[in-house]
N, C-alpha and C positions, 0 to 999 in steps of 0.2 A: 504493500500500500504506500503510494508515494504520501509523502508528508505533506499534510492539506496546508499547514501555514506556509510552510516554503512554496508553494506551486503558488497560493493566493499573492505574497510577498513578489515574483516572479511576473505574473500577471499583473499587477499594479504597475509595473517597473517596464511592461511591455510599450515598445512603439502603440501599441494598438488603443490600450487604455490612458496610456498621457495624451494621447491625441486628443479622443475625445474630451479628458481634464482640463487640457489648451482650451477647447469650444467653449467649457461649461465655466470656467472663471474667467474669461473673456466677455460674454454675456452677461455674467452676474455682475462683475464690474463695470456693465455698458460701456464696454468699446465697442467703437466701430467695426470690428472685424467682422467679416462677412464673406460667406460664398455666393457666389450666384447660382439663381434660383435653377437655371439651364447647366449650370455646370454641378451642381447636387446631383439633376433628375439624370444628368451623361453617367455620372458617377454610379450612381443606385442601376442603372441600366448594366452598366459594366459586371455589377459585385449579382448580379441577379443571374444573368447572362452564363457568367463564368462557373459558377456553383451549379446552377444546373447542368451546366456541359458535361462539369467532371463528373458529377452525380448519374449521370443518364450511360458515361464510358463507365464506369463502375457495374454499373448493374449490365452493361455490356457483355463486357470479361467476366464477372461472374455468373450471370445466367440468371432468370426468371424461375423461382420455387416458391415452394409452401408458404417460407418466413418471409418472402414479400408481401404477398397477401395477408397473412398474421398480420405482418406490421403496421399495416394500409387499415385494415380493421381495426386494430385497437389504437392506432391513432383518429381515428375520425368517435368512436366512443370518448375516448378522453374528451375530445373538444367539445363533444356534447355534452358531458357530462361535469367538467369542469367548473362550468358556469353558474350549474345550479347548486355547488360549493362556495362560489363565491359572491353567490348573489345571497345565500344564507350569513355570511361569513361577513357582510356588508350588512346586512338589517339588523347584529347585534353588536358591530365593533363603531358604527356609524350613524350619522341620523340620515345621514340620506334617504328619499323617497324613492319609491317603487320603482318609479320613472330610471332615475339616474342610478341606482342600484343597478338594475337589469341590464343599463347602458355600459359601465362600466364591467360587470360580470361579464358581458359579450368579449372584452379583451383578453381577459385572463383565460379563456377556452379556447383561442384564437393564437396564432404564433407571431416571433417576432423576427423577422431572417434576417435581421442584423447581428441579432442574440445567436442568430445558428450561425449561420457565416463565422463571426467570431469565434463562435467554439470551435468549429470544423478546423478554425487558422489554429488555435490551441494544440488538438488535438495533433495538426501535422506537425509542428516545433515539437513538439512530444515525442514523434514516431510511434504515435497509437494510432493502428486500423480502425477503421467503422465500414458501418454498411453501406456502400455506396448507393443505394435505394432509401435511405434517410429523408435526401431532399424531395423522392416523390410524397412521403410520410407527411414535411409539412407543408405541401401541395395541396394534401387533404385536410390537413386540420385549418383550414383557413375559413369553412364555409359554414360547418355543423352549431359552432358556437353562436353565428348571429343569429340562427334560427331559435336556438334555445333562449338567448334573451328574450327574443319573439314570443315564444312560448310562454314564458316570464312574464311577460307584458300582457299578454291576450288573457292570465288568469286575473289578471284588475281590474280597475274599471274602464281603464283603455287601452286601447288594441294597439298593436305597431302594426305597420303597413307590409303586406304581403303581397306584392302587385308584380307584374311585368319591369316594372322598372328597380325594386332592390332586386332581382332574380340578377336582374342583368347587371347590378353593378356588383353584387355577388359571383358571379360563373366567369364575367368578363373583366375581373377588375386586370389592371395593366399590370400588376406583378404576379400575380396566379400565371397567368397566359406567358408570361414570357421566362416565366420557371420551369413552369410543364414544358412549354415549347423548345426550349434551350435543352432539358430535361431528354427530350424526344430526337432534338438532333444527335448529341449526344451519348445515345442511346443506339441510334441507325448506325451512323458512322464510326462507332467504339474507338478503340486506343490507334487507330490509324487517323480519325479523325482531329485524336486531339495531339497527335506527334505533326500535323501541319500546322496548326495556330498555338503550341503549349508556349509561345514564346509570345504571344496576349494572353491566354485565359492563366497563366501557371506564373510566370516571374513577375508582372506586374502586383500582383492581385494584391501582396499586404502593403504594398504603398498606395495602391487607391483605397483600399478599405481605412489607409491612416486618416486620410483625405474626407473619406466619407463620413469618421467617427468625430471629427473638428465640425463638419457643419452638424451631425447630430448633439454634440455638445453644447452650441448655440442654442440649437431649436430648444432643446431641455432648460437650459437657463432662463429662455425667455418664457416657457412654458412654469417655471416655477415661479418668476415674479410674477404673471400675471396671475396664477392660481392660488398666491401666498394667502389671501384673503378667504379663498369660497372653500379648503379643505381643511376639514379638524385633523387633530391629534388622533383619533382614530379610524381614521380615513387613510392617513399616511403609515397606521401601522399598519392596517390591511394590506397595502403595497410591497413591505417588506415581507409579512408573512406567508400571503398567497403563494409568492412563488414557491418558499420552501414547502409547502403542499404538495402543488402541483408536482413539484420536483421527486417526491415521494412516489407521487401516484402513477408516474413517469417509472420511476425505479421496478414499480410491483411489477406493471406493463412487460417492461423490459426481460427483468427474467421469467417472468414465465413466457415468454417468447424465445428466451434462450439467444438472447444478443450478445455479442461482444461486448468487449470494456468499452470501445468506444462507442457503439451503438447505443450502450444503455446508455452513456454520458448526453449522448445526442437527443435519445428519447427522456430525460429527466429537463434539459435545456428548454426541446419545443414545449415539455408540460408547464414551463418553469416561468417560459416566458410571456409576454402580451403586446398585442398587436395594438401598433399606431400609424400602420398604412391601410391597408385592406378595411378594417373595421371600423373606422373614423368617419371612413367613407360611407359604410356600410347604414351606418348612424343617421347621417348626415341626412340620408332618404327615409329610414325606416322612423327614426323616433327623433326627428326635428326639433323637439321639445327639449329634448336633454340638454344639458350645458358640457357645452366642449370645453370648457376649461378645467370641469373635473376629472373626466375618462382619459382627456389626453397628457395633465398632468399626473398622473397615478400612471399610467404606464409608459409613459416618456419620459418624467422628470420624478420617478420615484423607483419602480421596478426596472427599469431599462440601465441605470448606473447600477445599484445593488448586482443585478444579473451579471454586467459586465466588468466588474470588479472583483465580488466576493464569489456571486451566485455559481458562476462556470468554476473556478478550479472545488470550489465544494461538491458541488456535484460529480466534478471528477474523481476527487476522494471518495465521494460515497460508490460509486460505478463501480474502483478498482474492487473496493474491500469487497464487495458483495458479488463479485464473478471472479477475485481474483488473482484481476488483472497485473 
């Protein structure tokens, strides 16, 4: 079992996590720094792109089985099921209403593929395997949690919207499609594929992800001044909490699926984490009403640093001791 405070100490000390600390005390101190808005979205295009590629050559070279499917399943249960823990877990540590409970439960059953990305970079500076069918896994935990908020919502006294139009910002949103998609190429054209471009998706990648964790630092810091006001003291423990849940619920998953050290590390991450791309959005149509300053400060500027500091090499400690590893 590696030594979780050393791995955590390590990880703090990474290109990866100062970067994003650059973002997030730069923001807090209101300076000016900034990226542009076109050069983030280049940036998220690249880190989305690349991770599906290699993900899709993985499951390449290893071949479609059982434990994919396992995997596929009990990741899309988690994310259903997540929500309605933390939508529990939110009406006794918070005063939030039904409304904003449910809205923010939608994240934590939802993933966050910067938290995975991350880890995945961890994991390789490690030379720990995973399953390279991971990133289909949270391809699927993307969509199941806003339904269950949904569901959350419709036992109230008012409905969230189930129409044509969250369907499609749900199945179509631009990072699902261009995960899977990249995922798919990937996948077709295996390790021949990725031995013509490894010299974009493979060398680049932790200096763009350093690049991409500074502007999400920003966005966090401004996401916490403005939310300094509308969240209590037990709203912001929930943030710290939930993930270690999830993170748990991620671990049961994992072995009785019979994953590797890194797989289960990977499947405690996606449980661990919460979404502030895909599901913001998801929000945005379905329950209008909710305030975006709570759901996206709780999982941007509350779960999203914990995850990417403490969260991932903990999780890794717990991964190794309980397979092994």
């Amino acid at each position: 079992m590696p030594d979780s405070l050393a791995l955590a100490a390590d990880n703090l000390l990474s290109p990866i996590v100062l970067s994003f600390a650059l973002g997030l005390a730069a923001s807090l101190a209101r300076s000016d720094l900034s990226v542009p808005e076109a050069a983030a979205k280049a940036l998220s295009i690249y880190l989305l792109f690349a991770i599906g590629f290699k993900g899709g050559v993985s499951v390449a070279d290893h071949g479609v089985d059982l434990s994919l499917g396992g995997a596929l399943i009990a990741g899309v249960v988690l994310s259903a099921l997540l929500p309605l823990i933390a939508f529990a877990l939110l009406r006794v540590m918070s005063r939030l209403d039904r409304l904003n409970a449910a809205a923010v439960a939608a994240h934590y059953g939802s993933i966050s593929i910067v938290t995975f990305v991350a880890a995945t970079s961890m994991l390789d500076s490690q030379g720990i395997a995973s399953e390279g069918y991971m990133v289909a896994v949270a391809a699927a935990m993307e969509a199941p949690a806003i339904l269950s908020a949904l569901w959350l919502i419709s036992r109230g006294e008012g409905g969230g919207r189930m129409d044509a139009k969250l369907w499609r910002e749900i199945l179509l949103n631009g990072s699902i499609v261009l995960l899977v998609g990249a995922f798919l190429i990937g996948w077709i054209t295996g390790p021949e594929g990725l031995a013509e471009i490894s010299s974009f998706v493979v060398a680049p990648f932790k200096g763009v992800l350093c690049l991409f964790l500074l502007d999400m630092g920003l966005v966090a810091g401004r996401g916490l001044r403005q939310g300094r006001g509308v969240l209590g003291l037990g709203a912001v423990a929930f943030g710290l909490v939930m993930p270690m849940l999830g993170g748990l619920a991620g671990l049961l998953a994992a072995l009785t699926l019979g994953l590797s050290t890194g797989g289960t590390a990977l499947m405690m991450v996606l449980s661990a984490s919460a979404s502030y791309i895909a599901v913001p959005a998801a929000m945005r149509v379905a329950l209008p009403e909710a305030n975006p300053s709570i759901y996206l400060t709780l999982s941007l500027g509350v779960t999203f640093p914990f995850n990417l500091t403490l969260g991932i090499p903990l999780y890794l400690a717990l991964a190794s001791a309980a397979t092994g590893g």
